[in-house]
N, C-alpha and C positions, 0 to 999 in steps of 0.2 A: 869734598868740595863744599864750603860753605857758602852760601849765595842766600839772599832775602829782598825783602822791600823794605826800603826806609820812609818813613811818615810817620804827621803825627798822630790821624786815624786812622788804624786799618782794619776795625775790627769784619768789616763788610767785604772784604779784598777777598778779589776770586785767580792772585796773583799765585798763591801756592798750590790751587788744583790747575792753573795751568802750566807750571813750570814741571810741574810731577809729570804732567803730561808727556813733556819733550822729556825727562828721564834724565838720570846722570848725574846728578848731583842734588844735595839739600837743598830747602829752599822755605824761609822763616819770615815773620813780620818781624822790623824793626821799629816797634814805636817809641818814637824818641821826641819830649818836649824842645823847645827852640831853644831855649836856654842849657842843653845838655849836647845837640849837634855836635858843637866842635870837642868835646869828650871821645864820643860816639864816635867821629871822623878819624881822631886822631889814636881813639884804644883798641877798638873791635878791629878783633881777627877775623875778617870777611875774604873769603878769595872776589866774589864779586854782589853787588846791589843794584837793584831797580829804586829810584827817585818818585817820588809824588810828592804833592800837596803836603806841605810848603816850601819846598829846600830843592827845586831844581835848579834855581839861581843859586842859593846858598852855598851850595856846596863846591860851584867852580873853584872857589880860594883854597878847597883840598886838591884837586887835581893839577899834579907833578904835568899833566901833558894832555889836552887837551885835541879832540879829531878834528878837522875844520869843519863838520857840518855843525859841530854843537857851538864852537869859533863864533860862527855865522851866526848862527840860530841865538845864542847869549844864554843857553840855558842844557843843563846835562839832567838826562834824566839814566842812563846806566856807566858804574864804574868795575872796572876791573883793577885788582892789585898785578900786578906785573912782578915777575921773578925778583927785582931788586928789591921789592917792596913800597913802590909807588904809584901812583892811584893813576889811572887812567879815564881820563870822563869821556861820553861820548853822548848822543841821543837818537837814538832809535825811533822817539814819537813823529819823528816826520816820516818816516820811512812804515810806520802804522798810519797817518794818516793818510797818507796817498794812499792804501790800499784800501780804506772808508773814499775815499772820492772817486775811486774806481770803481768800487762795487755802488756807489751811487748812480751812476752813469748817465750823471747829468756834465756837458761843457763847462768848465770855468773862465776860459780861455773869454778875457775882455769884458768879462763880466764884473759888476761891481763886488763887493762882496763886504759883506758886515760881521764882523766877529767879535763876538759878548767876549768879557774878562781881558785883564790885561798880563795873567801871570806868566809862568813857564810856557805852558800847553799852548796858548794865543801866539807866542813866537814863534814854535815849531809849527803851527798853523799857517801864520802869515810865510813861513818862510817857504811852505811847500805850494800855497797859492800865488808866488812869485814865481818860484820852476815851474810852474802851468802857464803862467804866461796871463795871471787873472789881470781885471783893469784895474780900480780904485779899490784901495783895502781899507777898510775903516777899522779901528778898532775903538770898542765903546767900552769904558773903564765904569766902575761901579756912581761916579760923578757926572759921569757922561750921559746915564740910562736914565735920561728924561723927556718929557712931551717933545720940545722943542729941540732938540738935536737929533732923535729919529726922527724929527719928518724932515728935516734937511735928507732925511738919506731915507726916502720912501722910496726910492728909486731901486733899492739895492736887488740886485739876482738872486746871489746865494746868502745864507744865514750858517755864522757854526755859533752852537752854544761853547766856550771854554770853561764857564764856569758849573761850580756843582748846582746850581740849583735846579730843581727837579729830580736831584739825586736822593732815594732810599734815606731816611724814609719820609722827607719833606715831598711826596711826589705829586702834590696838589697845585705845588710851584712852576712858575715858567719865569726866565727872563726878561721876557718881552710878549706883549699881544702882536701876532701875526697880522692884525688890521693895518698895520702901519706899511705895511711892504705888501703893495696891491701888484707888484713885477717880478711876486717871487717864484724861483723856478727851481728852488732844492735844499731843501734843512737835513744837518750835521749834526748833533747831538753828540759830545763825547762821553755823554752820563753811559750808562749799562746795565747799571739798576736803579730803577725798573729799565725791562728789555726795552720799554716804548712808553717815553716820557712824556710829559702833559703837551709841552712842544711839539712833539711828533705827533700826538693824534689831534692837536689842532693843525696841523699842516695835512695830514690826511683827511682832514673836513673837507681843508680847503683844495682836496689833488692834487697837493706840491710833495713832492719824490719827498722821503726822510730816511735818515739811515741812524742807528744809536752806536756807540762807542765800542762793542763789545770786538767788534772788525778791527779796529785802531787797539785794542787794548792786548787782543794775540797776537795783530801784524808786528807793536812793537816787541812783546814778549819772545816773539819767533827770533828778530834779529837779535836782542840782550841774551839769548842762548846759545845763540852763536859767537857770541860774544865770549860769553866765560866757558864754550868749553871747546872752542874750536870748530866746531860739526856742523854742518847746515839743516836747516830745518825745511822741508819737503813745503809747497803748497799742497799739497793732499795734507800730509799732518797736520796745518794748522785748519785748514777746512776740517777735519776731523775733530779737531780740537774744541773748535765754535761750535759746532756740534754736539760734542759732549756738555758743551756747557748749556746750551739752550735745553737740553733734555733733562737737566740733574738740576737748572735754578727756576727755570720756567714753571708754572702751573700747571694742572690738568683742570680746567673746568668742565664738568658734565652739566647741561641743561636739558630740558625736557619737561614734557607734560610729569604733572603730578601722577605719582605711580607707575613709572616708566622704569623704574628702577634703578635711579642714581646712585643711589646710597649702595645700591650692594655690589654695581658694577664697581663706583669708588673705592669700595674695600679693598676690593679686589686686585685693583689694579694700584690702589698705594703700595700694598703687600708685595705684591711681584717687583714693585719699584724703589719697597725701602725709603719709600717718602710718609709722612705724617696725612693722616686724613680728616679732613673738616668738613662737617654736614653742620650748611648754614643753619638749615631749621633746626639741630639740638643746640647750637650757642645762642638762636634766637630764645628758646625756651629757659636758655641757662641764665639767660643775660635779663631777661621779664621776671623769671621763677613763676611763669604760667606756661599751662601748655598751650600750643597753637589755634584751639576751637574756644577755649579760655580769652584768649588775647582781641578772637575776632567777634566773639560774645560781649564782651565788656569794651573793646573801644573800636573795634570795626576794621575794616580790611586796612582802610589808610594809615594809621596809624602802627599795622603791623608791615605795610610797607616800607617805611621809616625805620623801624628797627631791621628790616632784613637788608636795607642800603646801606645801613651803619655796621653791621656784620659784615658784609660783600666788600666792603670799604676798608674794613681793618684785619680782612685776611688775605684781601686781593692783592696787597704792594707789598707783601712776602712772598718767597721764594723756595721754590723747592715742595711744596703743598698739594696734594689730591683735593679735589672741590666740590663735594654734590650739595647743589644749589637746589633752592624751590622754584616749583614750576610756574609761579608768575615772577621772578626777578626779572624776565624780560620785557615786562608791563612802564619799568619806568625806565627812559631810556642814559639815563645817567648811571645806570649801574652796568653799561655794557664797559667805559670808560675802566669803571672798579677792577674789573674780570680781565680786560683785555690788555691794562699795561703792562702785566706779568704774567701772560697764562695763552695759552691752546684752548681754545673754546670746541666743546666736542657736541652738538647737537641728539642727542641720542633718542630714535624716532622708534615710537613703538604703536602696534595696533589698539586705539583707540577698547576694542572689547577685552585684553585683557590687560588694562589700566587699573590698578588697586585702588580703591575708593576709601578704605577706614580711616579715619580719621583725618582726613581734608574736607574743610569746610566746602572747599568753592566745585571741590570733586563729585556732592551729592546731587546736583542739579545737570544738565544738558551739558554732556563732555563734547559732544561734536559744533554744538555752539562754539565752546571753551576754546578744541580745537582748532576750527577754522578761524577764529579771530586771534588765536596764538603764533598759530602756524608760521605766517609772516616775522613774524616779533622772533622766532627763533631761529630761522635762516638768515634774518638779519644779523644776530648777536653772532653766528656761529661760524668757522673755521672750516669745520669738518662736520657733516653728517652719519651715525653711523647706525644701520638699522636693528634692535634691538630682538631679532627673531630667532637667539639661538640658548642653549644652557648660560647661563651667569659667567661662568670658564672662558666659554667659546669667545662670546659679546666682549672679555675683555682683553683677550688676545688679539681681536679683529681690531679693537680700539687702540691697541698699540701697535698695530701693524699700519695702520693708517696714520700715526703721528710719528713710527718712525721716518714715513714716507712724505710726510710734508717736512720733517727737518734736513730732508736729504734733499730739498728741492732748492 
């Protein structure tokens, strides 16, 4: 059984480790330029395809027959061929996002509601915020997103982003500044990578619920699999699903006092995980071509702060990566932002006397000063705590017992 995704980028798509997931049938990227579509539509032997970015509209004029929620909606994002050989369009992304508004569990019901972009994904939006029962739906088109037409609508409850910006690897990007909506009560995000976009942690500044795409992106995957093979798909399996996926694209960051032993618990636990491992302080030395006491010799701590935020920065909005970090990246507080769009921050707390000293500058002076002025600055940044008091082995088994247990939560 042939089945894929059709777009025109999908080099970033975590659409075939999910569909592997639910079993049964292949499941490939279709990158297909605009001007090649209706080739593609009309030559490839597909038993069925997932739609994205740009041709969920596009491709109704293929489908022989049409479901009436995609009717409604104006936009297909899963087709089936049918025994005759005729295309069947349907769309699923409403029936993924209502499972993002659920696990939100914030109200819609009468509330205003703002929704960025105007393509496909913004209609299956609008359309499932009408079955709720929402009040005033705005949608703001890439013409729209100016001073003056959000603050007519500073009123609004909820926010969904439809478009990609803030998506991998532009993830610096927002939509919108959150100042303008001082009533808001719950930000949507359909990006998924990164796990938590610049949008989302400015809405967690400000205590407003957010939720990222990755729940809408299995919820509709679940239903286009039942789609093309008849079977239903479990909610335990897709919770299992998200699951997996948060553990195989998500980060591991370790922080900690210098000398705590990140780097070897990091090895470690890449090893066991089949993930790639980055120790910021060897790219910081790779990226200067000086060593660490070199860098703070010749231009001083500030200045090698700066390059360790520029490391933290360009390995933080990757995915799938083990992270032992230096024990003052939590001195500035823009780099917790770097670590925590994509990653598990793991705290790893160790007894101050056997803290390794060679070669850390800032480690030959007063550690329990260091300490106590850190301390804060690391339960701040940190996820999980985990205490550092066993063989190397032990510490990193413990450390994955502990993030199995927060992705189960």
């Amino acid at each position: 059984m042939n089945c894929g995704l059709l777009g025109q980028k999908l080099s970033h798509s975590y659409s075939p480790a999910i569909h592997a997931a639910f079993g049964g049938y292949d499941y490939v990227l279709f990158e297909v330029e605009p001007q090649n579509l209706s080739g593609f539509m009309k030559n490839e032997n597909f038993h069925g395809i997932n739609v994205t970015i740009p041709y969920k509209q596009a491709v109704l004029e293929f489908c022989r027959e049409i479901s009436p929620v995609a009717q409604e909606i104006g936009s297909v994002n899963t087709i089936v061929r049918k025994p005759n050989d005729e295309l069947f369009g349907d769309n699923t992304d409403a029936a993924g996002f209502k499972k993002m508004v659920d696990q939100l569990g914030v109200s819609v019901k009468g509330k205003k509601v703002i929704v960025f972009g105007s393509g496909g994904s913004s209609l299956s939006v609008v359309y499932v915020m009408k079955e709720l029962n929402a009040g005033e739906i705005i949608v703001v088109s890439i013409k729209d997103n100016n001073d003056e037409f959000l603050c007519r609508h500073a009123d609004a409850s909820i926010l969904v982003n439809c478009t990609p910006v803030g998506m991998y690897p532009n993830v610096d990007e927002s939509p919108v500044s959150l100042d303008y909506f001082q009533q808001l009560e719950g930000v949507l995000d359909l990006v998924y990578n990164p796990a938590r976009t610049r949008l989302m942690m400015d809405a967690a500044e400000r205590n407003i619920p957010s939720i990222g795409g990755l729940i809408m992106l299995v919820g509709q995957a679940a239903v286009s699999s039942e789609i093309f093979t008849g079977r239903g798909v479990s909610e335990k399996k897709e919770q299992s699903v998200v699951k997996m996926l948060q553990c195989k694209m998500e980060n591991i960051i370790l922080i900690g006092m210098p000398g705590s032993g990140k780097s070897t618990h990091g090895k470690l636990l890449a090893n066991k995980l089949g993930k790639p491992f980055i120790d910021a302080d060897e790219e910081i030395i790779k990226t200067a071509g000086r060593t660490i006491p070199e860098i703070f010799a010749q231009e001083g701590e500030a200045a090698f702060r700066e390059k360790e935020t520029a490391v933290l920065a360009k390995f933080g909005k990757e995915s799938g990566l083990v992270i032992a970090t230096g024990g003052g990246c939590v001195t500035r507080e823009e780099n917790y932002r770097h670590l925590y769009q994509n990653g598990i921050i793991i705290f790893t707390e160790r007894d101050i006397n056997q803290l390794a000293r060679e070669g850390r500058p800032l480690s030959q002076g007063d550690l329990s000063a260091m300490y106590k002025k850190r301390l804060p600055m690391y339960r701040n940044f940190a996820d999980i705590s985990v205490k550092v008091d066993g063989s190397p082995a032990k510490v990193a088994e413990k450390i994955l017992e502990v993030i199995d247990e927060a992705y189960s939560n």
